[in-house]
N, C-alpha and C positions, 0 to 999 in steps of 0.2 A: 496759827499760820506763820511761817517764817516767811521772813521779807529778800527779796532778791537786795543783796550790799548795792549791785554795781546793775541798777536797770535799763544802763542801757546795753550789756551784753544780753539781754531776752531777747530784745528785737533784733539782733545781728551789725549792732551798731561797734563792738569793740574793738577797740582800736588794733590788735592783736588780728581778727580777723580780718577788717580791713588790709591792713597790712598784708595776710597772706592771698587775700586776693588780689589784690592788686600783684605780687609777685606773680600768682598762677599765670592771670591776664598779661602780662609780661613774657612768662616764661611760652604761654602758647602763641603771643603775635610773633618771636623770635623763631620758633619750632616752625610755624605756618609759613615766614620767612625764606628759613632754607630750605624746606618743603620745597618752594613753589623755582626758589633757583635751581635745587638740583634737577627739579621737573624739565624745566628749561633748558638747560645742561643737555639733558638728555633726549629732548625733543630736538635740540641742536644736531648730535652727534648722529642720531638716527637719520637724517634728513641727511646728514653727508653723506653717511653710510650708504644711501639711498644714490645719490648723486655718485658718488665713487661704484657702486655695482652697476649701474648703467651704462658708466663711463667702460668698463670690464666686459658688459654685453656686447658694446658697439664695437670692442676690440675683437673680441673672439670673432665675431661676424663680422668683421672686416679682414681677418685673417685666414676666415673660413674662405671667403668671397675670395682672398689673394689665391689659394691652394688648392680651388676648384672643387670644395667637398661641400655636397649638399647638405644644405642646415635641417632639410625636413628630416633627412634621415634620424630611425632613432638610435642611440648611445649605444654606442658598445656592438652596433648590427655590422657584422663582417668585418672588424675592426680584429687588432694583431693579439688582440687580449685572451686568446682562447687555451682555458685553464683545463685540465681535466679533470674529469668527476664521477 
């Protein structure tokens, strides 16, 4: 039988892999990191975007409301847009 030289690399003890977990563990809390900022980021931007298109709603129907055109109407019905086909 041949003897392992180094026994505590059998059990996962060496220091070499230590090492690289400890890097991986590292390298994923860092990735999970900006992960969860640009999440953030983007749950930000959305929510403006969300606020800014309302803000756009309330105008067009305030503009609609100045110019006398009914907003049930639907788009494009009797409207100057008339293409031939």
């Amino acid at each position: 039988m041949a003897t392992n030289p180094n026994p505590a690399a059998s059990n996962g003890t060496d220091p070499n892999v230590q090492d690289v977990s400890a890097f991986v563990q590292n390298l994923l809390k860092e990735m999970q990191s900006r992960f969860q900022t640009m999440s953030d980021s983007i749950i930000t931007r959305i929510d403006d975007m969300g606020s800014r298109i309302n803000d756009l709603e309330k105008s067009i129907s305030d503009l609609m409301a100045q110019s006398g055109v009914d907003e049930t109407s639907p788009a494009g019905a009797g409207g100057g847009d008339a293409r031939p086909q």
